[in-house]
PDB file of N, CA, C and O in Angstrom:
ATOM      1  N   UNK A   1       0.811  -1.192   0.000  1.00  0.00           N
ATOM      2  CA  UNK A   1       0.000   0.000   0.000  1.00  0.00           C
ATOM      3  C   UNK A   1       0.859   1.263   0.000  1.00  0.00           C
ATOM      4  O   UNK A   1       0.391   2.342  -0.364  1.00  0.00           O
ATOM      5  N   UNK A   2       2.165   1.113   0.427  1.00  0.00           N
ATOM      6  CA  UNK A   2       2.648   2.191   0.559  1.00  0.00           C
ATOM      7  C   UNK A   2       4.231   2.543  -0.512  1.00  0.00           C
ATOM      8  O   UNK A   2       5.192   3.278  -0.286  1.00  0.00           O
ATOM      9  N   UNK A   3       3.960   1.790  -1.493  1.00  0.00           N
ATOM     10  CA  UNK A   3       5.382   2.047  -2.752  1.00  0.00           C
ATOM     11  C   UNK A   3       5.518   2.886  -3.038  1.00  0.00           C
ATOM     12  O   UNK A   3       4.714   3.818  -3.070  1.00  0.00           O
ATOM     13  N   UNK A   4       7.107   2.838  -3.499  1.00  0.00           N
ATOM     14  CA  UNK A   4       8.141   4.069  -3.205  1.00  0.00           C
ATOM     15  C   UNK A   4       7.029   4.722  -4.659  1.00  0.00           C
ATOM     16  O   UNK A   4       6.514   4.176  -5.635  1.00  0.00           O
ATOM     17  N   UNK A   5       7.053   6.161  -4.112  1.00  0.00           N
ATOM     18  CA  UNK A   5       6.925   6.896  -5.379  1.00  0.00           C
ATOM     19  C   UNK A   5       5.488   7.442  -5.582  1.00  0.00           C
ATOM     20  O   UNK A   5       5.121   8.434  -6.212  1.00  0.00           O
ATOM     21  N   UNK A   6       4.523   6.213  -4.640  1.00  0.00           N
ATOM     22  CA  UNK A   6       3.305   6.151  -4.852  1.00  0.00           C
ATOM     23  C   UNK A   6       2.640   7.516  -4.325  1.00  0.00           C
ATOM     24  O   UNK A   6       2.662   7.846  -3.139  1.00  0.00           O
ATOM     25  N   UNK A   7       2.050   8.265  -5.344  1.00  0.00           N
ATOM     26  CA  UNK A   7       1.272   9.588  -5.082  1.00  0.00           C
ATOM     27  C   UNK A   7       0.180   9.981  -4.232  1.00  0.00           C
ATOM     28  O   UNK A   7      -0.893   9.626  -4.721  1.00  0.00           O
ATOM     29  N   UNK A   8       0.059  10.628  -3.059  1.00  0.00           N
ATOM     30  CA  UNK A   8      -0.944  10.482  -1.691  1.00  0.00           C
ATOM     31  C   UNK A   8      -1.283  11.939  -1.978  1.00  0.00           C
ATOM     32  O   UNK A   8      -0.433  12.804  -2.190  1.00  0.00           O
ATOM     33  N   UNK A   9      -2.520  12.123  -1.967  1.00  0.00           N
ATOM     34  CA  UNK A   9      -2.677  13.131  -1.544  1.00  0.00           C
ATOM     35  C   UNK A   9      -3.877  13.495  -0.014  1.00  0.00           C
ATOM     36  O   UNK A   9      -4.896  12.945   0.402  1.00  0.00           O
ATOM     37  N   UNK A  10      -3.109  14.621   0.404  1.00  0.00           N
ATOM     38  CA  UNK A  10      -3.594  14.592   1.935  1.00  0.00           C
ATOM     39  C   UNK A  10      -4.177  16.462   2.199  1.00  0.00           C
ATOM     40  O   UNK A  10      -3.524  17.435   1.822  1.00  0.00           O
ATOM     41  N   UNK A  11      -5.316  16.513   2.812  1.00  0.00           N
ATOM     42  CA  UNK A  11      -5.407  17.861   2.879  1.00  0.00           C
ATOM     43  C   UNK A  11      -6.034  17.945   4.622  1.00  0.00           C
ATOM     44  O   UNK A  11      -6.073  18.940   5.346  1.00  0.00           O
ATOM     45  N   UNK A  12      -6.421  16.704   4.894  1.00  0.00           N
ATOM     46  CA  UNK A  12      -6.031  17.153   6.500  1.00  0.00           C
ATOM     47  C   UNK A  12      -4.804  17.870   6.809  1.00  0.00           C
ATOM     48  O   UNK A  12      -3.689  17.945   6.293  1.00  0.00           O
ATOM     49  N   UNK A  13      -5.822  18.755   8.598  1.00  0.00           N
ATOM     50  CA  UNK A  13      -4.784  19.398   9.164  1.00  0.00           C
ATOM     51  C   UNK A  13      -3.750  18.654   9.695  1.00  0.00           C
ATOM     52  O   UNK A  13      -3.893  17.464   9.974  1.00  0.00           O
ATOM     53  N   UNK A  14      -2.580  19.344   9.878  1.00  0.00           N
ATOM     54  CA  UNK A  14      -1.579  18.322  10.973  1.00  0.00           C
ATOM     55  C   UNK A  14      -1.773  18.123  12.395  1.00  0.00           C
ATOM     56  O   UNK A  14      -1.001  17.485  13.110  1.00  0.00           O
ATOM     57  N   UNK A  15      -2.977  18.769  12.824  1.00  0.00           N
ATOM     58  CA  UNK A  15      -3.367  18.315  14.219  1.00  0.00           C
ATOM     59  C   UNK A  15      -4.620  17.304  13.870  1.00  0.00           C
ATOM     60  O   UNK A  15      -5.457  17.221  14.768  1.00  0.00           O
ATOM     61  N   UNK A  16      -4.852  16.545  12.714  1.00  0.00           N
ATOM     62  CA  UNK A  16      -5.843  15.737  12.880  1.00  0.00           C
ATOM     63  C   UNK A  16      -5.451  14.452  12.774  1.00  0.00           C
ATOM     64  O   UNK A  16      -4.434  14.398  12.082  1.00  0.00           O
ATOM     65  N   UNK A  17      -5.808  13.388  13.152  1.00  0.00           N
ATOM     66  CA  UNK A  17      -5.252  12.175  13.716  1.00  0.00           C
ATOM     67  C   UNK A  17      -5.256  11.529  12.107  1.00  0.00           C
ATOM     68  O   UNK A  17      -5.090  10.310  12.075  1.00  0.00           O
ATOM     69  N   UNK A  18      -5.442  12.279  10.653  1.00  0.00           N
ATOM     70  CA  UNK A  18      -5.230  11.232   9.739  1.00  0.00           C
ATOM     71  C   UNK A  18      -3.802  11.444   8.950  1.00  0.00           C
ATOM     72  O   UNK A  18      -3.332  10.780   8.026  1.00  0.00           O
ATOM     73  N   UNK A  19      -3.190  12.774   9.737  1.00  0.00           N
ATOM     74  CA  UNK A  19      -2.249  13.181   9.548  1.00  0.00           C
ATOM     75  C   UNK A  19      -1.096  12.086   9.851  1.00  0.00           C
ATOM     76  O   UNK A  19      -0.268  11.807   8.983  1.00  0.00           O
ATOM     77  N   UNK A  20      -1.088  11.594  10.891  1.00  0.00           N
ATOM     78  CA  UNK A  20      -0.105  10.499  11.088  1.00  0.00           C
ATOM     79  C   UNK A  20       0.411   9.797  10.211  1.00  0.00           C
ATOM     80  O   UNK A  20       1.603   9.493  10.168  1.00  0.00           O
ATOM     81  N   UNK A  21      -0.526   9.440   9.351  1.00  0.00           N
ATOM     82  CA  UNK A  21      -0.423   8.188   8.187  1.00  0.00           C
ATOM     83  C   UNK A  21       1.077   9.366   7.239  1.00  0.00           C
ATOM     84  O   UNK A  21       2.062   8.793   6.772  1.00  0.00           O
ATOM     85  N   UNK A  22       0.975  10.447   7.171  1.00  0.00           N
ATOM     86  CA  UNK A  22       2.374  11.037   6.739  1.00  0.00           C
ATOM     87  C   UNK A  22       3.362  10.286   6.643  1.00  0.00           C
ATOM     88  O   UNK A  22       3.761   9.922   5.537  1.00  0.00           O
ATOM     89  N   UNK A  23       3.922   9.924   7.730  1.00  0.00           N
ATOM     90  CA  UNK A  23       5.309   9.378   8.664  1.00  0.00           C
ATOM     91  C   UNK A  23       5.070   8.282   8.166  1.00  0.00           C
ATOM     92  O   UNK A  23       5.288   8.576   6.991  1.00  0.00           O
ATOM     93  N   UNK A  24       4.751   7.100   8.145  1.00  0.00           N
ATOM     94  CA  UNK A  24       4.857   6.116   7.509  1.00  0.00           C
ATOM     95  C   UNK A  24       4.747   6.307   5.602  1.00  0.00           C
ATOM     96  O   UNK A  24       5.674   5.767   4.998  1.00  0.00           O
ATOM     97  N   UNK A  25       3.917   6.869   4.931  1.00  0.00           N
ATOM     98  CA  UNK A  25       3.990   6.940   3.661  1.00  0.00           C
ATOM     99  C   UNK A  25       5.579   7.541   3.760  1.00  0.00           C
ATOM    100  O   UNK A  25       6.425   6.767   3.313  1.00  0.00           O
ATOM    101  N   UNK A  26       5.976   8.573   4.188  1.00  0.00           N
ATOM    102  CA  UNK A  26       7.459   8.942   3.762  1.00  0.00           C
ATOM    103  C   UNK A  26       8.655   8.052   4.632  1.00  0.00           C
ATOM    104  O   UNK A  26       9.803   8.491   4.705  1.00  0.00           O
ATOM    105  N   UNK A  27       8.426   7.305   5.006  1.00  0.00           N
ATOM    106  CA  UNK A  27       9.442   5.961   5.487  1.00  0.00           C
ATOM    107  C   UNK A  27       9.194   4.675   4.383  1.00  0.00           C
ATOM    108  O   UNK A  27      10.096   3.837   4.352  1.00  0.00           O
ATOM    109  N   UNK A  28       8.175   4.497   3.594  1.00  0.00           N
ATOM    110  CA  UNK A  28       8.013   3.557   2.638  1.00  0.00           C
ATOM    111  C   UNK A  28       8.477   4.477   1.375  1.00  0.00           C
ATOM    112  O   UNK A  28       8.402   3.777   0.366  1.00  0.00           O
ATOM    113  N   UNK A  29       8.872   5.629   1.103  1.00  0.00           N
ATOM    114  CA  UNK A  29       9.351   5.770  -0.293  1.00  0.00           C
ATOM    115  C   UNK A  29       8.131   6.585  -0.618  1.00  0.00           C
ATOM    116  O   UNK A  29       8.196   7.384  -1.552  1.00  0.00           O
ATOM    117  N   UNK A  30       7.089   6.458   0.035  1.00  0.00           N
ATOM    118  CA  UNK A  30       5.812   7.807  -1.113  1.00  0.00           C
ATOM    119  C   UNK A  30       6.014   8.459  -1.024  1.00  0.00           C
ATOM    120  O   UNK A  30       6.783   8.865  -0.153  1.00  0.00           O
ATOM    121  N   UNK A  31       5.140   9.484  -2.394  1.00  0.00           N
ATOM    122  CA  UNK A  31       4.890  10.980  -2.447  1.00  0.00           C
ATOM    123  C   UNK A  31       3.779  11.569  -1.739  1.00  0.00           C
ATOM    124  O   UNK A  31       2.744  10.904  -1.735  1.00  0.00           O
ATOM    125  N   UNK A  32       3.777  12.751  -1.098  1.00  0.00           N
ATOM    126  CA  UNK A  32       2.771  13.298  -0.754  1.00  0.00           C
ATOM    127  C   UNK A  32       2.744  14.627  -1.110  1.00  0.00           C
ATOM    128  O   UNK A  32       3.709  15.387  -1.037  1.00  0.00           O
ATOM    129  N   UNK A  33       1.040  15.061  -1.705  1.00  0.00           N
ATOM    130  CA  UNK A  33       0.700  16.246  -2.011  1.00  0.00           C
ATOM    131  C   UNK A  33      -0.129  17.085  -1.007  1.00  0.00           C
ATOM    132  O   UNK A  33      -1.329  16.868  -0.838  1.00  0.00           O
ATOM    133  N   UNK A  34       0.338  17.748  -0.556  1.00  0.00           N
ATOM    134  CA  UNK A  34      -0.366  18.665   0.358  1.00  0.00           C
ATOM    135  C   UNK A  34      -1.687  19.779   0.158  1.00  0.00           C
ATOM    136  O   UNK A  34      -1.539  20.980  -0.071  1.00  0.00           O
ATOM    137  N   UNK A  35      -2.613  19.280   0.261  1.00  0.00           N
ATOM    138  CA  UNK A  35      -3.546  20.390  -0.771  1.00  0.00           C
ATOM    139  C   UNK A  35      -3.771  21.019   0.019  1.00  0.00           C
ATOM    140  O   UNK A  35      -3.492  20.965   1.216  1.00  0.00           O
ATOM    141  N   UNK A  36      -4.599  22.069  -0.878  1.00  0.00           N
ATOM    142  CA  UNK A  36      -4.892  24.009   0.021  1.00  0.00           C
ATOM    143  C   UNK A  36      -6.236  23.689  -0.185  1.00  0.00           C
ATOM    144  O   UNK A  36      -6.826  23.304  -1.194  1.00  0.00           O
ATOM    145  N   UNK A  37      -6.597  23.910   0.907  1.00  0.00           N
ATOM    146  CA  UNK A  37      -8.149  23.804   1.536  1.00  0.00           C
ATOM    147  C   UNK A  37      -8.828  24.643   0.154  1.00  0.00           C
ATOM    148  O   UNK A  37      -9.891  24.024   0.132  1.00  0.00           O
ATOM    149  N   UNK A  38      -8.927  25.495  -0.854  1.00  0.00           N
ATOM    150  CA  UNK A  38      -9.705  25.775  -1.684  1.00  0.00           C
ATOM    151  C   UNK A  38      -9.797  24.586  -2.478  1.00  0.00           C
ATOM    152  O   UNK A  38     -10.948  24.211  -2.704  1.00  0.00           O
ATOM    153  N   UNK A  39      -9.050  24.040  -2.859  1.00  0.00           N
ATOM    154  CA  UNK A  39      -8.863  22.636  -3.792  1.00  0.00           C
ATOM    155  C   UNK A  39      -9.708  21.851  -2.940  1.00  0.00           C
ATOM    156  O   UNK A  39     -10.900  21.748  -3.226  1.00  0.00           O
ATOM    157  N   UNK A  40      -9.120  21.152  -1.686  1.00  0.00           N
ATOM    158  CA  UNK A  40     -10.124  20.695  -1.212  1.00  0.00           C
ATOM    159  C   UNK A  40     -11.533  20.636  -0.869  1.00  0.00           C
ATOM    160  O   UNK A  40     -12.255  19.684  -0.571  1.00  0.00           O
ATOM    161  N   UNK A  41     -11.744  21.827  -0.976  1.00  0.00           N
ATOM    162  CA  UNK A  41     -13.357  21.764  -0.547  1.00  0.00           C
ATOM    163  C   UNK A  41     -14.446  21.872  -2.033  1.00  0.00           C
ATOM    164  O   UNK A  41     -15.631  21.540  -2.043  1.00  0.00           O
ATOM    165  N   UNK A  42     -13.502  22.534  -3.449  1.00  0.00           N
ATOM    166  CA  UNK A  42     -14.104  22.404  -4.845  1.00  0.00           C
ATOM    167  C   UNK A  42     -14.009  21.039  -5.558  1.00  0.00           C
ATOM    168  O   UNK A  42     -12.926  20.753  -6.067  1.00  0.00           O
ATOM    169  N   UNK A  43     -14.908  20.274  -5.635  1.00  0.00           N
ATOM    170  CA  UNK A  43     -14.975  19.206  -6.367  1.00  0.00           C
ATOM    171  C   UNK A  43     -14.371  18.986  -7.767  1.00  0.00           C
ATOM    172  O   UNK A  43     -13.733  18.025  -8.197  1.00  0.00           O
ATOM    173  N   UNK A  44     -14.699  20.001  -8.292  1.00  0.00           N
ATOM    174  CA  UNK A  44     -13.920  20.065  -9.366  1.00  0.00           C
ATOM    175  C   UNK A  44     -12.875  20.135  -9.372  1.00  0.00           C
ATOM    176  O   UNK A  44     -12.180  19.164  -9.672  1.00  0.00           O
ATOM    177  N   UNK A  45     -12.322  21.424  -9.010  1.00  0.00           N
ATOM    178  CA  UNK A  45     -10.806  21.303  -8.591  1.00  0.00           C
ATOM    179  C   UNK A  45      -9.867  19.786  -7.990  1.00  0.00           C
ATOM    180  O   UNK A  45      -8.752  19.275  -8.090  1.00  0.00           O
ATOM    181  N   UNK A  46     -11.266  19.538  -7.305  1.00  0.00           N
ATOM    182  CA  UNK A  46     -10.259  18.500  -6.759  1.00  0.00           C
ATOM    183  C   UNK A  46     -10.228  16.770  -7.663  1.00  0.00           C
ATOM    184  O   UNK A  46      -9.530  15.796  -7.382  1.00  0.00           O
ATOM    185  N   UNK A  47     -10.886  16.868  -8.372  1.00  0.00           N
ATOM    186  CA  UNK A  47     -10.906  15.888  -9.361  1.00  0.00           C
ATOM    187  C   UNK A  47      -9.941  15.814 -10.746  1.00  0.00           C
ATOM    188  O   UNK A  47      -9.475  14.886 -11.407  1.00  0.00           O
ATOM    189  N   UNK A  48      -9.882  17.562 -10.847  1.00  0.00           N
ATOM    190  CA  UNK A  48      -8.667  17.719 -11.951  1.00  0.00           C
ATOM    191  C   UNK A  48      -7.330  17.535 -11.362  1.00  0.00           C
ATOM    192  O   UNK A  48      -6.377  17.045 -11.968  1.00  0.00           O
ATOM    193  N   UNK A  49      -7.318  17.834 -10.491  1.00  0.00           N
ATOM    194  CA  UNK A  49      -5.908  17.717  -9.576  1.00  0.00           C
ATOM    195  C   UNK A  49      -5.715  16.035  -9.223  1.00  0.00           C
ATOM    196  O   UNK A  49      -4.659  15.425  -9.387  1.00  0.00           O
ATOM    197  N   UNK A  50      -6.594  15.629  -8.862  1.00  0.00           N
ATOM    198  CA  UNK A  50      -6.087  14.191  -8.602  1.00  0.00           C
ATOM    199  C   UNK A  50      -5.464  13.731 -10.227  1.00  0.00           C
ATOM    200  O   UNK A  50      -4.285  13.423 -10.399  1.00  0.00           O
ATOM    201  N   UNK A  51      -6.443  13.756 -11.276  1.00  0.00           N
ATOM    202  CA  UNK A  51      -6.100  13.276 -12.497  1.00  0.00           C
ATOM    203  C   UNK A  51      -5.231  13.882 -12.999  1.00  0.00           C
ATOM    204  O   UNK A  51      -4.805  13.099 -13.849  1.00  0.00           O
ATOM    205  N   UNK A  52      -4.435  15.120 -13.076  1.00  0.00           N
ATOM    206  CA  UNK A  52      -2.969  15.541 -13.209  1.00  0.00           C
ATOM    207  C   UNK A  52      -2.191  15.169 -12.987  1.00  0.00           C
ATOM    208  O   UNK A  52      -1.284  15.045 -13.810  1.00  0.00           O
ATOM    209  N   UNK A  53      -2.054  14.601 -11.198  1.00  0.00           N
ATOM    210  CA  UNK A  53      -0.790  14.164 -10.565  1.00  0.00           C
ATOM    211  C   UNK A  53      -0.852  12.997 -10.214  1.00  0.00           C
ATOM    212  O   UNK A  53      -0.097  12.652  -9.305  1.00  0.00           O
ATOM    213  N   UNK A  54      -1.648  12.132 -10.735  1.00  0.00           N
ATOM    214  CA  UNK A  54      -2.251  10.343 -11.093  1.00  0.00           C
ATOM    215  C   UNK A  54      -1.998  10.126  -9.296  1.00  0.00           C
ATOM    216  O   UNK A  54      -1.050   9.424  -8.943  1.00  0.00           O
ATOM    217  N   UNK A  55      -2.871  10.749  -8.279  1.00  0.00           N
ATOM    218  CA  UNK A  55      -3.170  10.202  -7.102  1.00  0.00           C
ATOM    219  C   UNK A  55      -3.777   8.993  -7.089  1.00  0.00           C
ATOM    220  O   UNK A  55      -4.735   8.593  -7.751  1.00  0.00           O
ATOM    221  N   UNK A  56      -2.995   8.352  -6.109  1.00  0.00           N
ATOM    222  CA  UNK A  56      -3.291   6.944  -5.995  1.00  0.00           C
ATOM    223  C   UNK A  56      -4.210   6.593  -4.598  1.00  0.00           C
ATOM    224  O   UNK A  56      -5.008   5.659  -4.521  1.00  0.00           O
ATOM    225  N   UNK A  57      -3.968   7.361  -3.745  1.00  0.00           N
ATOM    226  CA  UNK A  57      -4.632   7.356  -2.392  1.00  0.00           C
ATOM    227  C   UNK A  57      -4.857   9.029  -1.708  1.00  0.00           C
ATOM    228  O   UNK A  57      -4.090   9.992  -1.716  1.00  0.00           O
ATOM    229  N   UNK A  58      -5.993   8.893  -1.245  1.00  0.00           N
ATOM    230  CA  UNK A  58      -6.501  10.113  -0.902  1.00  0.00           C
ATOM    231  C   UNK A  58      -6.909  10.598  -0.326  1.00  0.00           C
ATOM    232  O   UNK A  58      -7.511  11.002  -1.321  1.00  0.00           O
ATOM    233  N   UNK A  59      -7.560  11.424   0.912  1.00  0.00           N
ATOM    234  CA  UNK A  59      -8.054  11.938   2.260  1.00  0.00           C
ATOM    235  C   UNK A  59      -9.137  12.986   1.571  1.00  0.00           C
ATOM    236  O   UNK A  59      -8.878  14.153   1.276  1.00  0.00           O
ATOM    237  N   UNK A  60     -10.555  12.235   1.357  1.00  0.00           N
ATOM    238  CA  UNK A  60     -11.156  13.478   0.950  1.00  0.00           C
ATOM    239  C   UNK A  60     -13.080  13.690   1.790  1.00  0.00           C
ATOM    240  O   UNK A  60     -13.969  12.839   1.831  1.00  0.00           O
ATOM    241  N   UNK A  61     -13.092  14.608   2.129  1.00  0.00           N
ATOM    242  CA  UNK A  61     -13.891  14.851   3.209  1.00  0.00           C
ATOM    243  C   UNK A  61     -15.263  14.376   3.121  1.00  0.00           C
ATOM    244  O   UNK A  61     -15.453  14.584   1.923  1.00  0.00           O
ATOM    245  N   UNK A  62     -16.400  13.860   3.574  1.00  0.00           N
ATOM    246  CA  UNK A  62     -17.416  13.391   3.599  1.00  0.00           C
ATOM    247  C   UNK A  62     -18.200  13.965   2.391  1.00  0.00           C
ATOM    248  O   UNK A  62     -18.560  13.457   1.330  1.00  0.00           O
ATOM    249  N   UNK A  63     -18.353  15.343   2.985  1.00  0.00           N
ATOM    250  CA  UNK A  63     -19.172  16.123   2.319  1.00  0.00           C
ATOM    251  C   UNK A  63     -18.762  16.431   0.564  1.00  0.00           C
ATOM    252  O   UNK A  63     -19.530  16.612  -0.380  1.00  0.00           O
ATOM    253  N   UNK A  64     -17.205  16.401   0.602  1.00  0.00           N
ATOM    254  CA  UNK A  64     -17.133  16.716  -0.534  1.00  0.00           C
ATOM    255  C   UNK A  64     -17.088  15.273  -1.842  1.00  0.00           C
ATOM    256  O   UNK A  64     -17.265  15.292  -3.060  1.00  0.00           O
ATOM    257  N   UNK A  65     -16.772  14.156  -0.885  1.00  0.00           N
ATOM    258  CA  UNK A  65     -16.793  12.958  -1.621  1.00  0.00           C
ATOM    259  C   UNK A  65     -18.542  12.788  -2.228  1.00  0.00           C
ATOM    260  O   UNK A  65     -18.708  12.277  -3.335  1.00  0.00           O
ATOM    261  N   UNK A  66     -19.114  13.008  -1.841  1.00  0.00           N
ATOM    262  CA  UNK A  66     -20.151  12.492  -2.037  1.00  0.00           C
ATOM    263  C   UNK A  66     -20.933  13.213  -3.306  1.00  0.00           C
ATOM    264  O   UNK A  66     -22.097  12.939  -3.598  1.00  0.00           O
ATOM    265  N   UNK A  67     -20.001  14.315  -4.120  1.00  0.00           N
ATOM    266  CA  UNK A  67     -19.991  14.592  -5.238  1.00  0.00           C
ATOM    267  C   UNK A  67     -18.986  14.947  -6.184  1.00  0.00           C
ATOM    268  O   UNK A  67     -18.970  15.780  -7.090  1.00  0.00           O
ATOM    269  N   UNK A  68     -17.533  13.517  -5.458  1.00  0.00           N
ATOM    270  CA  UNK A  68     -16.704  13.361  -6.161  1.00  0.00           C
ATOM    271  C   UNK A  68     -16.622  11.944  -7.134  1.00  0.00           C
ATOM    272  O   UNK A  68     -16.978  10.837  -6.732  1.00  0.00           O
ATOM    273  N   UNK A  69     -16.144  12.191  -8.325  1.00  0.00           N
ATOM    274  CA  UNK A  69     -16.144  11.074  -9.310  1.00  0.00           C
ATOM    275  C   UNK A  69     -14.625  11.493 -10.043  1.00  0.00           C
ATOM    276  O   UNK A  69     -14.323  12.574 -10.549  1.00  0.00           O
ATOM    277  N   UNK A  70     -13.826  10.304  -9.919  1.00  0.00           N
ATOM    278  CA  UNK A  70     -12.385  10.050 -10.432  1.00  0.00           C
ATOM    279  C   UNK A  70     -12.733   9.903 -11.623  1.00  0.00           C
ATOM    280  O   UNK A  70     -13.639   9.087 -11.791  1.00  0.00           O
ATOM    281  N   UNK A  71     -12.169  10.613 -12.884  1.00  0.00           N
ATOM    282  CA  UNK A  71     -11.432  10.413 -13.742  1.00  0.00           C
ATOM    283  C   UNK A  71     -10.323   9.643 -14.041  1.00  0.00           C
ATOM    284  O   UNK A  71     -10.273   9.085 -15.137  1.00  0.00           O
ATOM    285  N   UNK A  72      -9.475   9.532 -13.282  1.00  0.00           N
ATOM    286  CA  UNK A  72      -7.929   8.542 -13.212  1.00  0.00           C
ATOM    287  C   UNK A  72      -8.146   7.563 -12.578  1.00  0.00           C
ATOM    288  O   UNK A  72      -8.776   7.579 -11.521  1.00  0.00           O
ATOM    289  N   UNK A  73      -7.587   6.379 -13.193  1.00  0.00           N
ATOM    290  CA  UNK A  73      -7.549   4.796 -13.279  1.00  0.00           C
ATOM    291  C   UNK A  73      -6.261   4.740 -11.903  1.00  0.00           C
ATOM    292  O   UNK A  73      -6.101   3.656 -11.342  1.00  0.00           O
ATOM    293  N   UNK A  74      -5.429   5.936 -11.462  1.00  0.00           N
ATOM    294  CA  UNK A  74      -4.614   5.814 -10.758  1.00  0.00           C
ATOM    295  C   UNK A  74      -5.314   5.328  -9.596  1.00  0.00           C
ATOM    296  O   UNK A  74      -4.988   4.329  -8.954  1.00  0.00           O
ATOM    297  N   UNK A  75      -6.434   6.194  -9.324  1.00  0.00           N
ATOM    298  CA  UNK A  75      -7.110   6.327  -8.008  1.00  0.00           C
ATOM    299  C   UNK A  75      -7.556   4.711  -7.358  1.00  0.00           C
ATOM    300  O   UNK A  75      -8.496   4.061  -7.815  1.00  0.00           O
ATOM    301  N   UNK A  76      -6.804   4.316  -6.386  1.00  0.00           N
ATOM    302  CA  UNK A  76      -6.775   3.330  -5.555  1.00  0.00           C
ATOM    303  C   UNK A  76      -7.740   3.334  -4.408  1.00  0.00           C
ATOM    304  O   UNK A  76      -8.730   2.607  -4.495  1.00  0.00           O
ATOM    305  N   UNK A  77      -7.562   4.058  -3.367  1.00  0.00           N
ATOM    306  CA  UNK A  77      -7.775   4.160  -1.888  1.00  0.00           C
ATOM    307  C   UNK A  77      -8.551   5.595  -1.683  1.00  0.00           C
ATOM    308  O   UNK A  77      -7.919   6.533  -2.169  1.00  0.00           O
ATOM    309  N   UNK A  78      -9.757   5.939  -1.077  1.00  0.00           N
ATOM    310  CA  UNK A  78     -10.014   6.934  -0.673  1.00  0.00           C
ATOM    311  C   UNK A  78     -10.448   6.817   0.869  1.00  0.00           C
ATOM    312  O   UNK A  78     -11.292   6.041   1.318  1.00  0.00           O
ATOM    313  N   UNK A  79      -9.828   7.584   1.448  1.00  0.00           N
ATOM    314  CA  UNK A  79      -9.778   7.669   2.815  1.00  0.00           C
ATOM    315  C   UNK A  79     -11.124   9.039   3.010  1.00  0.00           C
ATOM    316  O   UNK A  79     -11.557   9.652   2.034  1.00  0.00           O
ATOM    317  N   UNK A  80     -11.471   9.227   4.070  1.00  0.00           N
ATOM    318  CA  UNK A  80     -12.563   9.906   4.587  1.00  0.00           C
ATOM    319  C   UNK A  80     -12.564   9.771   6.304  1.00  0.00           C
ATOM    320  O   UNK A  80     -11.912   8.857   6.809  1.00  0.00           O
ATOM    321  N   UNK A  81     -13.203  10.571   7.027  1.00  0.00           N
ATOM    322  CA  UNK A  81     -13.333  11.331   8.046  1.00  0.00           C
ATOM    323  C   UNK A  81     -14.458  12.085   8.689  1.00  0.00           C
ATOM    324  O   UNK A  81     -15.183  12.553   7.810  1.00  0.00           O
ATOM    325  N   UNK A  82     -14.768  12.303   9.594  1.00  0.00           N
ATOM    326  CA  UNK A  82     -15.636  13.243  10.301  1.00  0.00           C
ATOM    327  C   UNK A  82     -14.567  14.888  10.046  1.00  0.00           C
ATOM    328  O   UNK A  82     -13.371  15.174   9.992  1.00  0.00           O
ATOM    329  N   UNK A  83     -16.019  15.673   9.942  1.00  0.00           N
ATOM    330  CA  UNK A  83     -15.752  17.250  10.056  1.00  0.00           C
ATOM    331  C   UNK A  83     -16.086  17.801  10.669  1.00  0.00           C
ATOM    332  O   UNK A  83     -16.963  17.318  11.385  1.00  0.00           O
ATOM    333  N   UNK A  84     -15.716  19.132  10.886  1.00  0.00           N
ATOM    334  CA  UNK A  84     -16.458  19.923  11.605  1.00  0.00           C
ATOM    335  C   UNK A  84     -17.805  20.312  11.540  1.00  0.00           C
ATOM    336  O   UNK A  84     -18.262  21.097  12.371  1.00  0.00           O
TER     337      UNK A  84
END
C-alpha cells in the first residue's frame, strides 16, 4: 500500500489524527501532495488535480466525496473522516 513513489494526496490538518499516516507513507518511499483547503473543498478542482498528478490514495472529506467522481484509473484508496 505504501510504494516508493506512490502519489498520496492529503489535505487534513496536521493536528488531525489522519495526519499520522504522513510518517509512515514517507518511510516507505511515497509521495505526498499537500492540498490548500480551496482545492479541497471544490470538487472540481479536486478531481482535476487528482487526475494531473495520477493520485493513488486520498483523504477526501465526507461532504465533498459524495460529489466526487475520479477520472484517473490511478485512483486506488479513498480515505474519509468526520468534520467539523
Amino acid at each position: 500500500m505504501y510504494g516508493a513513489g506512490m502519489p498520496w494526496a492529503l489535505g487534513a490538518p496536521f493536528y488531525f489524527v489522519a495526519s499520522v499516516v504522513v510518517y509512515k507513507i514517507l518511510t516507505y518511499g511515497g509521495c505526498i501532495h499537500l492540498m490548500d483547503e480551496t482545492t479541497m473543498r471544490d470538487v472540481r478542482k479536486l478531481e482535476d488535480y487528482y487526475e494531473k498528478h495520477q493520485i493513488a490514495i486520498g483523504f477526501i472529506s465526507p461532504s465533498v466525496l459524495t460529489n466526487f467522481h475520479s477520472r484517473s484509473e490511478s485512483l486506488k484508496i479513498v480515505m474519509t473522516g468526520s468534520e467539523k
